[in-house]
Every structure is written in C-alpha cells, then in structure tokens.
Residue, then its C-alpha position, 0 to 999 in steps of 0.5 A: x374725723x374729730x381730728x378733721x373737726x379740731x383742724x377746721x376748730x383750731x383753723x377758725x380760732x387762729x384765723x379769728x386771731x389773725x383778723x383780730x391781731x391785723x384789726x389791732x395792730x395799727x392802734x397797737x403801732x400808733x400807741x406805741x409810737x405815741x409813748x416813744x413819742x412822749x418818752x422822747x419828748x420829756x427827754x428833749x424837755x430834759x435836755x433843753x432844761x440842761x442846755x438852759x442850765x449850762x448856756x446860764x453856768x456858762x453866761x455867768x463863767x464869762x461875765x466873771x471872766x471878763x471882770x476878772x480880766x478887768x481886776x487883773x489888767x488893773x492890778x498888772x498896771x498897778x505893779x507896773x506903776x509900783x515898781x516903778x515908783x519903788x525903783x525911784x524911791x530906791x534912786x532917789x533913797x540912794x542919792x541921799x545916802x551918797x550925799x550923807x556919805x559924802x557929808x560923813x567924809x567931809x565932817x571926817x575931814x572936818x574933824x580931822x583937820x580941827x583935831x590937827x590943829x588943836x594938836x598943833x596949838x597944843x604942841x605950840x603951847x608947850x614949846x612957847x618959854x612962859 
C-alpha cells in the first residue's frame, strides 16, 4: 500500500500543480504579452526615430537638389551666352584681321609701286646727258 499512498501523494501534489499553473497562467499570458508589447513599442519608437531621421536627410537631398538645379540652369545659360559672345568676338576678331590683311596687300602694293617708281626716276636719272 505505500505505493497506493505515494500514488494518491503524487496525484494530489500535481493536481496541486495544475490548479496552480491554471491560476497563474492568464497572469503569466498578460505578462508576457505586455513585455512583447513594450519591447515592440520601443522598436516602433525606434523605427519612427529612424523614419524621422531619413524624411529630415531626405528634405534636405531635395532642397539641394532643387538649388543645385537652379546653379546648373544657371551655369548652362551662362555657357549658352558665353559661347555665344566667343563666337562673335571670334567673327568679329576675324573681320579684323581681313581688313589688316587687305590692308597688308594694299601697303604691299603701295610699296610696290613707289619702289617702281623710284626705280624708274633713277633709271631716268642716269640716262639724262648732265
């Protein structure tokens, strides 16, 4: 019989445990749901920090990007007018050396036709009885 006796012992002592596992085990759930609960709140904290932080690096990428367009249709009509006033100045550079050039060929010319005629005075010079 001591084995009936350790039995109806054992039996009472895990009936003893159930009941109180069953007492415990909503307070055990509801604590346990509350520190998954809090553990997700600080990583939904976390998170919302993070978002914050890039909505700010993102605000701020756009407002440089919308300066650096501004700089860069700025410096583009700048060239534009840059080459522009080049390409005239380089016609206009052009021109002027044409005319120097056919002031050259005239002075040439001009150089050409004295040296002929002093040539000719000359040559009339000697052949005239003195």
């Amino acid at each position: 019989m001591p084995n009936a006796s350790q039995k109806i012992a054992e039996n009472v002592l895990l009936l003893a445990v159930a009941r109180i596992s069953m007492a415990l085990a909503l307070p055990t759930i509801g604590l346990l749901f509350w520190l998954y609960s809090s553990w997700q709140t600080d990583q939904l904290q976390t998170i919302r920090e993070n978002v914050a932080s890039v909505q700010q690096s993102a605000n701020g990428a756009a407002t440089q990007a919308s300066k650096l367009s501004e700089r860069l249709t700025a410096v583009e009509t700048k060239q534009v007018q840059d080459a522009a006033s080049s390409e005239k100045f380089q016609s206009a550079t052009l021109t002027r050396l044409d005319r120097v050039q056919d002031s050259i060929v005239g002075l040439s010319n001009a150089v050409a036709a004295l040296t002929a005629t002093l040539q000719a005075i000359e040559q009339e010079r000697r052949t005239r009885p003195n």
